[in-house]
C-alpha positions, -999 to +999 in steps of 0.1 A: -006+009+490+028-007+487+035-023+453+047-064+457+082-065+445+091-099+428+118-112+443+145-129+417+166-155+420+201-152+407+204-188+395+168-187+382+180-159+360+210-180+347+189-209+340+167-185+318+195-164+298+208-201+295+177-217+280+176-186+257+210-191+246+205-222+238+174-220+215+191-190+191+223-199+170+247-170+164+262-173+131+299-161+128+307-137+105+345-135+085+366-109+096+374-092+061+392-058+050+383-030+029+413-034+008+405-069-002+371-058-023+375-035-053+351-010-063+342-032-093+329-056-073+311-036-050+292-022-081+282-057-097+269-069-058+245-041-062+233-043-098+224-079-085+206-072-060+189-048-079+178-066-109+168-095-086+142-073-071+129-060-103+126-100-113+105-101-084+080-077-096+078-085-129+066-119-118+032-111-105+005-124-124-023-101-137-058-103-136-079-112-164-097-077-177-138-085-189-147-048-193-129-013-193-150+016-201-139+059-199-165+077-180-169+114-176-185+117-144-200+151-136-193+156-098-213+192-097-241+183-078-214+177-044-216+213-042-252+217-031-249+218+008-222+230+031-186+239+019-174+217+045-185+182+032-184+188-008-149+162-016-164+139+009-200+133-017-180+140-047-167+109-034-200+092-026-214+105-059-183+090-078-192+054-064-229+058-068-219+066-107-196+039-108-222+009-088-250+023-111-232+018-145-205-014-135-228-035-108-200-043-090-196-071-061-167-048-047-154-011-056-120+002-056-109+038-058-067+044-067-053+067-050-045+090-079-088+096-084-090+104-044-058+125-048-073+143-077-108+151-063-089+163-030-063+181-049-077+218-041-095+205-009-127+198+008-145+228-004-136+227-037-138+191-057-137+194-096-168+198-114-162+169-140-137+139-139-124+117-167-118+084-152-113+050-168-130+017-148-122-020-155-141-050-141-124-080-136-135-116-136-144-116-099-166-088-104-142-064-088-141-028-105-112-007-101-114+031-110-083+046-125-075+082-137-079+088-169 
């Protein structure tokens, strides 16, 4: 089977590069030279920038705190079972400790906790692990290493 080529239109090309054209504006930039900056000033444009940014975080606002507790939770029971799946119910067993003793509406596990119970791999998840949880006032519990 022979494809259909499209046939195009030379001016029908124009008119679109030319509608195109029209809707984006091009700004013009100065022509400069090196010489004309010193270094000094090249330094104090970046410590700007930089300290504008950390402005920038500093500004979010943080969430009201209800409860923080420090749990040891004893993940030894993940190894019953095959090798293959132990990080994966440490894991489960971490958020059934967690639900059990917060209630949670919604769970949230940092990074550094998953990091930590992966740190050897799957087959071999630590036996205990000292974390610290905090609920919020939406009922959202977030589970930090402690």
């Amino acid at each position: 089977m022979a494809k259909k080529e499209k046939e195009i239109n030379l001016e029908d090309l124009e008119e679109e590069l030319g509608e195109s054209e029209e809707s984006e504006e091009i700004e013009e930039i100065e022509e400069f030279s090196l010489d004309e900056i010193s270094e000094e000033e090249e330094i104090s444009e970046i410590f700007e920038e930089e300290i504008e940014e950390e402005e920038e975080e500093i500004e979010v606002p943080k969430e009201e705190i209800i409860d923080e507790r420090i749990y040891i939770v004893p993940l030894a029971k993940a190894r019953n079972g095959p090798r293959n799946k132990r990080a994966k119910k440490a894991i489960r067993f971490l958020k059934e400790y967690i639900t059990r003793h917060f209630k949670p509406e919604s769970l949230v596990i940092t990074q550094e906790v998953n990091e930590r119970i992966w740190s050897k791999g799957i087959q071999k998840p630590p036996r205990k692990l000292k974390v610290r949880a905090t609920k919020n006032i939406d009922g959202l519990v977030v589970v930090y290493l402690s």
